[in-house]
N, C-alpha and C positions, 0 to 999 in steps of 0.2 A: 788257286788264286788267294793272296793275302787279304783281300779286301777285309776288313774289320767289319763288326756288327753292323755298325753305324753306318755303312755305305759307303763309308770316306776309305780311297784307296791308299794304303801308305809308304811312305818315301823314307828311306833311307838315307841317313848324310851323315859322309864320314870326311872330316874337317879338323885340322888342328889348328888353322889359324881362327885364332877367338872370335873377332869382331867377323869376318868372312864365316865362320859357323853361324854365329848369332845371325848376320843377314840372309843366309841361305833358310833357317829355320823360321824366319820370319815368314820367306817367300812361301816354303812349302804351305805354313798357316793360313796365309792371304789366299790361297788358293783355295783352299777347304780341303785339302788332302792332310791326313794322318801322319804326323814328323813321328819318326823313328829316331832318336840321335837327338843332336848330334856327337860324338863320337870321336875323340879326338887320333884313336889308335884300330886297328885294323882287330886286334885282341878282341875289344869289348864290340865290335863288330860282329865277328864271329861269334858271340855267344847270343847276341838278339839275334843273327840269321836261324842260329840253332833253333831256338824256340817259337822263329816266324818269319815267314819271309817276305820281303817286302812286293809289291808294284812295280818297284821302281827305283833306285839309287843313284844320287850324287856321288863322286866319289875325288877326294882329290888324291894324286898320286902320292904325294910325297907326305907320310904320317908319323906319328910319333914313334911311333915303333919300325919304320921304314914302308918302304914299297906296296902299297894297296894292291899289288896285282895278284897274290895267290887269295884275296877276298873277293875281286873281279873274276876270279876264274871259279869258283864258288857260286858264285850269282849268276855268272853266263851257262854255266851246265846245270842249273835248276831253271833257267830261260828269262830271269828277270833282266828286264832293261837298263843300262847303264848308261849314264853321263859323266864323261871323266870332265872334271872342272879344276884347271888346274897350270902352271902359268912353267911347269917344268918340262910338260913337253907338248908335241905338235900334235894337229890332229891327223896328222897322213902317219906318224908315229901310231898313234893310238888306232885307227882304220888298220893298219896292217897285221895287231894282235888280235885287235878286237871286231870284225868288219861291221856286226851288226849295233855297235855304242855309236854313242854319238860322243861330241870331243866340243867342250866350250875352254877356249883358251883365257885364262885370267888377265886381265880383268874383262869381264866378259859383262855386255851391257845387261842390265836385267830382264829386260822384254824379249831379246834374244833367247834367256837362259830358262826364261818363260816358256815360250814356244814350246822349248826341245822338252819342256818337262811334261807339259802338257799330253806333248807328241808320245813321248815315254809310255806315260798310263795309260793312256786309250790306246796304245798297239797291246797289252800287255793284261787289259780289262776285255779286250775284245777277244782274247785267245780262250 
């Protein structure tokens, strides 16, 4: 488990749209979880999975360097939890590659996107 020193379990968010990074980093902060990112490219992704892996990840499909999925498949075979956030595809898409993510489609209220993050760490803190 990644859990840091401190207790605080930490999230992962990979985002290239700016102000949507910026609010997604706010949320993980308000929450009292440990921001990993944000991340605008799947690249610099991969080198903080290398060195640590998170709780738990945001992830939006479409990134600077293209397709976040060979990053998703990365974090799904080391067992970390995924939430695709992301306004390019659907969630019956995302369930059929991915069954065990969960799928917030953009614009995705906050309190919603809350939940499922919440839901994320404590299946994932519990293992």
């Amino acid at each position: 488990m990644a859990t840091l020193n401190n207790g605080r379990p930490k999230v992962l968010v990979v985002e290239d749209e700016f102000i949507i990074a910026l609010d997604l980093s706010e949320t993980v902060r308000d929450l009292g979880f440990e921001l990993d990112g944000p991340y605008a490219d799947k690249e610099h992704a991969f080198v903080a999975i290398d060195q640590d892996l998170p709780d738990a990840a945001i992830l939006d499909v479409h990134t600077s360097d293209g397709e976040v999925f060979p990053l998703a498949d990365a974090l799904t075979a080391a067992g970390v939890p995924i939430i695709f956030h992301s306004g390019h595809v659907t969630p019956g898409e995302v369930h059929a590659r991915y069954p065990q993510a969960w799928a917030c489609t953009k614009p995705c209220p906050p309190d919603h996107l809350i939940d499922v993050l919440r839901e994320a760490v404590e299946q994932h803190t519990r293992h």
